[in-house]
C-alpha positions as CSV (number, residue, x, y, z in Angstrom):
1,X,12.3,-11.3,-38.3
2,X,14.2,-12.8,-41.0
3,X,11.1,-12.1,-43.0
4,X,10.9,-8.6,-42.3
5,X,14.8,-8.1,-42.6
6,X,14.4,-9.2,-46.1
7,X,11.8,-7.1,-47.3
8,X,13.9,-4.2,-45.8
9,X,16.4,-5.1,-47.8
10,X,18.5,-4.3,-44.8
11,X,22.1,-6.2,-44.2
12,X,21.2,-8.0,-40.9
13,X,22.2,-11.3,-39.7
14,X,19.3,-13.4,-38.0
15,X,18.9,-16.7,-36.2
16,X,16.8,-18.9,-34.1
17,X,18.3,-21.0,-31.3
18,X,16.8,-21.7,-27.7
19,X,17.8,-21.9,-24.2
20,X,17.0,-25.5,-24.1
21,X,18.0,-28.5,-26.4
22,X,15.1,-30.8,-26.3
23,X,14.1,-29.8,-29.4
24,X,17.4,-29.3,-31.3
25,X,16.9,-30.3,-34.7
26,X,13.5,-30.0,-35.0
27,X,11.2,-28.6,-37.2
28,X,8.8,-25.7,-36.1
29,X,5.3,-26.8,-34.6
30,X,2.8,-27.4,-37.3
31,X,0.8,-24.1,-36.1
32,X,3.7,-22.0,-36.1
33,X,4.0,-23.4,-39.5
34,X,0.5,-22.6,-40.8
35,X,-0.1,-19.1,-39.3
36,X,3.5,-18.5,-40.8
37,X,2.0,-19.6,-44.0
38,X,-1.5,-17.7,-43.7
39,X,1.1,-14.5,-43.9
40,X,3.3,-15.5,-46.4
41,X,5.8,-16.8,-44.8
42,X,7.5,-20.4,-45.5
43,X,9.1,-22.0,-41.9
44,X,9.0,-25.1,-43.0
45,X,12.7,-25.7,-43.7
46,X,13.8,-24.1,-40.1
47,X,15.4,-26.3,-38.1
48,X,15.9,-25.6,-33.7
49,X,19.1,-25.4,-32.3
50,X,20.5,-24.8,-29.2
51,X,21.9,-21.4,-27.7
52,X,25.2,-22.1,-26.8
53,X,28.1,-19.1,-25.6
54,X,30.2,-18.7,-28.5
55,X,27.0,-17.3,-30.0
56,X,27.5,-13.9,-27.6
57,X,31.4,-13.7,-30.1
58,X,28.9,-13.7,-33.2
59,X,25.8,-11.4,-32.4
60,X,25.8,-7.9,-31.6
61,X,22.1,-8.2,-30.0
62,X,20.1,-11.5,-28.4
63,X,17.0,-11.6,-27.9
64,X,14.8,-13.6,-25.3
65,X,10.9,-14.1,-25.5
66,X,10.3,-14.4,-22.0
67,X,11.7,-13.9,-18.4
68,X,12.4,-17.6,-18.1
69,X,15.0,-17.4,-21.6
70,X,16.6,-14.0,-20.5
71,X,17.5,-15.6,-17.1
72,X,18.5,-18.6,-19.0
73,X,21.1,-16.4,-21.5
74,X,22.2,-14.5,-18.2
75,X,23.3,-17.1,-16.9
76,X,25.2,-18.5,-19.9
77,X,26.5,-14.7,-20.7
78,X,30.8,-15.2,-20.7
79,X,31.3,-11.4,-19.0
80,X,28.9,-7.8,-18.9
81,X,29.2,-7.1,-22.2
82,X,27.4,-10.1,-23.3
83,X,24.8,-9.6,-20.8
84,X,24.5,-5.6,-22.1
85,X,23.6,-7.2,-25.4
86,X,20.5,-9.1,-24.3
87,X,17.1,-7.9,-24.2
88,X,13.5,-9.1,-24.7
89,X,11.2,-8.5,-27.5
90,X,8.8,-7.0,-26.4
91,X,10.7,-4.4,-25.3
92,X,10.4,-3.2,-28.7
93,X,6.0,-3.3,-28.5
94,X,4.9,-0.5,-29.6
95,X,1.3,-1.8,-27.8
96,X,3.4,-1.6,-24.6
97,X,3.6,1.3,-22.2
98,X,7.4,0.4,-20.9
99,X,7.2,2.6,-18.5
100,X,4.7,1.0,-16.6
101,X,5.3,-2.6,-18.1
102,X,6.3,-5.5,-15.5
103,X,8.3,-8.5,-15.8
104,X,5.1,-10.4,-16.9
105,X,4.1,-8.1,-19.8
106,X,7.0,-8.1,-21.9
107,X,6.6,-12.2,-21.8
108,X,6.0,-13.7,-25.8
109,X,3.6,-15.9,-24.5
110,X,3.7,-19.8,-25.4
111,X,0.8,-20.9,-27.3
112,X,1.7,-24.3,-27.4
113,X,-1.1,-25.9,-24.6
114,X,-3.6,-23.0,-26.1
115,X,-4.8,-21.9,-29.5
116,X,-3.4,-18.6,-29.7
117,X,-0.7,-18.4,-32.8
118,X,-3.0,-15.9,-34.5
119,X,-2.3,-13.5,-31.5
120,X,1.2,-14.6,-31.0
121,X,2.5,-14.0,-34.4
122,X,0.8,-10.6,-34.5
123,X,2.8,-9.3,-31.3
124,X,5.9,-11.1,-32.7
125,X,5.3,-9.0,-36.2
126,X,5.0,-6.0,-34.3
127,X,7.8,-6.4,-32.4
128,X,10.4,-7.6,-34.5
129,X,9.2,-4.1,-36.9
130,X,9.6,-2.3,-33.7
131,X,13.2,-3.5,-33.3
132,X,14.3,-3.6,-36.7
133,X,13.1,0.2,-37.1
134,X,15.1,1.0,-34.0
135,X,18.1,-0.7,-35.8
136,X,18.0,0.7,-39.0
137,X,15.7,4.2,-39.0
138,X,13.8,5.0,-42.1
């Protein structure tokens, strides 16, 4: 995303962080890293933190990649409003038909116990354009 924000030239704030902290401080998995790479993209300097609630006082929108980390941020949301603010990615798939979508499809899968980063980063990518066009048209 912070890829795409930057060639947009667009003035949006982004961050990583996750719903759990076993890997705060971390860098990304070496697969993430290379299929990053094979696109142009340099994540080797990203470092994982952890979530935490101040975070819903900072950003206007949160973002969850699965079921599991939107239940997680529910539960961590101070009042409504913050809860208003999250939503999942693929929400934004254009290769989805929301309409008809369950709880299952708009999952990012986790391609860490299979070798699927190729397909992963693709519905990321088209995601993320999908939800930065819907934040800044044109």
């Amino acid at each position: 995303m912070k890829h795409l924000v930057a060639e947009s030239g667009a003035h949006i704030e982004v961050e990583s962080a996750g719903t759990a902290g076993y890997h705060t401080g971390g860098s990304p998995d070496p697969r993430s890293a290379e299929e990053a790479l094979r696109h142009g993209i340099d994540i080797s300097e990203q470092r994982s933190r952890q979530f935490h609630v101040g975070d819903f006082a900072f950003f206007d929108l949160v973002i969850a990649m699965d079921e599991s980390n939107m239940a997680d941020l529910i539960d961590l949301a101070p009042d409504e409003a913050a809860v208003s603010r999250i939503r999942r990615l693929r929400e934004f798939d254009p290769a989805i038909e929301q309409a008809t979508a369950s709880s299952a499809d708009l999952d990012v899968p986790d391609p860490y116990y299979e070798d699927g980063f190729d397909g992963v980063y693709e519905m990321i990518k088209r995601s993320c354009a999908a939800l930065l066009e819907s934040i800044e048209p044109g």
